[in-house]
Steps between C-alpha positions, in 0.01 A plus 500: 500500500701800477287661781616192753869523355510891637356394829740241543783692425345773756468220793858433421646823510278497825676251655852618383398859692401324793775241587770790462632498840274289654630177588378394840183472659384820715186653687452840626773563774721757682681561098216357267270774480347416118336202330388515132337167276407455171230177506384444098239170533309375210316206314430373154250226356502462201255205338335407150212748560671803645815676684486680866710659671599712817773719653549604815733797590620654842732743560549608840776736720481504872690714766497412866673729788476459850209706551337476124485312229351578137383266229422540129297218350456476123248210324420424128294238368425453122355186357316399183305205425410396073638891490288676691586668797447330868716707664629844497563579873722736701522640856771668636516605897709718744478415871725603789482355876630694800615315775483756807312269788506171672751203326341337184218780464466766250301740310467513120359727202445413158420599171378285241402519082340221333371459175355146362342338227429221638356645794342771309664765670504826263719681790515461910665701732518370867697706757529399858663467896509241717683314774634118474690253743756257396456152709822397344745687357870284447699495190292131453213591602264821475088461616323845497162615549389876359140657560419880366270720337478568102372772292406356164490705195354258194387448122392199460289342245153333611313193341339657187797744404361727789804762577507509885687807621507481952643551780510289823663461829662171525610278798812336413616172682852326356701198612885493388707224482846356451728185563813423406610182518870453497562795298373248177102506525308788569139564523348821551138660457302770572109451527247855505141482557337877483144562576286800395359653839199593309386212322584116639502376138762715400808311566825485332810171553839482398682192581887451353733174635805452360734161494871576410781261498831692501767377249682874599524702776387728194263270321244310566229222309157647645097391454247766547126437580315828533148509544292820481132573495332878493096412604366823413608399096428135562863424330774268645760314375731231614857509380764245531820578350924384522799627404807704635580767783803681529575724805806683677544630849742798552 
């Protein structure tokens, strides 16, 4: 109990850090240059034979210019079921996009750390390029489409407690998406599917959607279904989680 009382207290003082001087709604324009948001997502069951339990943290700070923009993406997902652990998962990701060409077209880089329990990923390094195209791309509504080329650095664990130390070249496809509906219901998403150019049955998909219904221009109630699935471990898991986001523009 005393561990939930500290995290509440920490989503609060969250939330009072976040609505300082940030009482209207905003988007990137000509003087809003930086977007941060704090989304903490969780469930509990609790029944006669057992307790389980999940949290879902992001953390993530994002800087667009006119020609560039640069985004820092945090995850962490714990969960235990009867207590033992489900989950103990984190990923964190740097990615910039340059926008030098024709309207709604850009090229991107990333670089990406994962480790997973549930995934059984010991430690993965993916580092990449690429070039994307935004079919819509409004304050209400943002549609892109990203193809590139990974280079995939892993330890992962196999059936059998097999270590499984690789490398791999990795096409990566993603859809983006997000709608904002009145400035009170958003929904936003972003859906990868990478393929091993060596080996067809080495696949890897990450799926995230996200439902929010602002109460704040700050704050927001939010649902979280994130699917993922790694097919060279044979591990996947289906999350759904709900709870709060808070964000500011400045």
């Amino acid at each position: 109990m005393q561990k939930f009382n500290r995290y509440f207290i920490f989503l609060i003082a969250c939330a009072a850090c976040i609505a300082a001087g940030n009482s209207a709604y905003a988007q990137f324009n000509d003087s809003t240059f930086y977007h941060t948001a704090f989304q903490s997502t969780g469930s509990i069951n609790k029944t006669r034979d057992g307790t389980a339990y999940l949290l879902n943290n992001g953390f993530k700070f994002n800087v667009k210019r006119k020609d560039v923009s640069l985004n820092f993406n945090n995850g962490w997902i714990y969960g235990k079921q009867n207590g033992g652990i489900t989950n103990n998962d984190f990923s964190t990701s740097l990615d910039f996009n340059l926008y030098k060409s024709i309207p709604h077209f850009y090229y991107w880089g990333l670089a990406n750390y994962n480790t997973s329990y549930s995934l059984k990923i010991n430690n993965q390094l993916l580092t990449g390029a690429g070039i994307a195209y935004s079919f819509f791309d409004t304050p209400n509504t943002y549609v892109n489409l990203s193809e590139g080329v990974l280079f995939d650095s892993s330890d992962l664990m196999l059936d059998n407690n097999i270590r499984d130390e690789y490398t791999t070249f990795r096409n990566s496809l993603r859809l983006q998406f997000r709608f904002n509906i009145n400035n009170r219901i958003v929904i936003d998403g972003s859906n990868f599917l990478q393929n091993s150019f060596e080996r067809g049955s080495d696949f890897n998909i990450r799926s995230t959607t996200n439902l929010s219904f602002k109460l704040q221009s700050w704050l927001a109630l939010t649902t979280s279904l994130n699917y993922n699935r790694v097919n060279r471990t044979s591990s996947e898991n289906l999350l759904f989680t709900y709870g709060l986001t808070l964000e500011k523009w400045f």
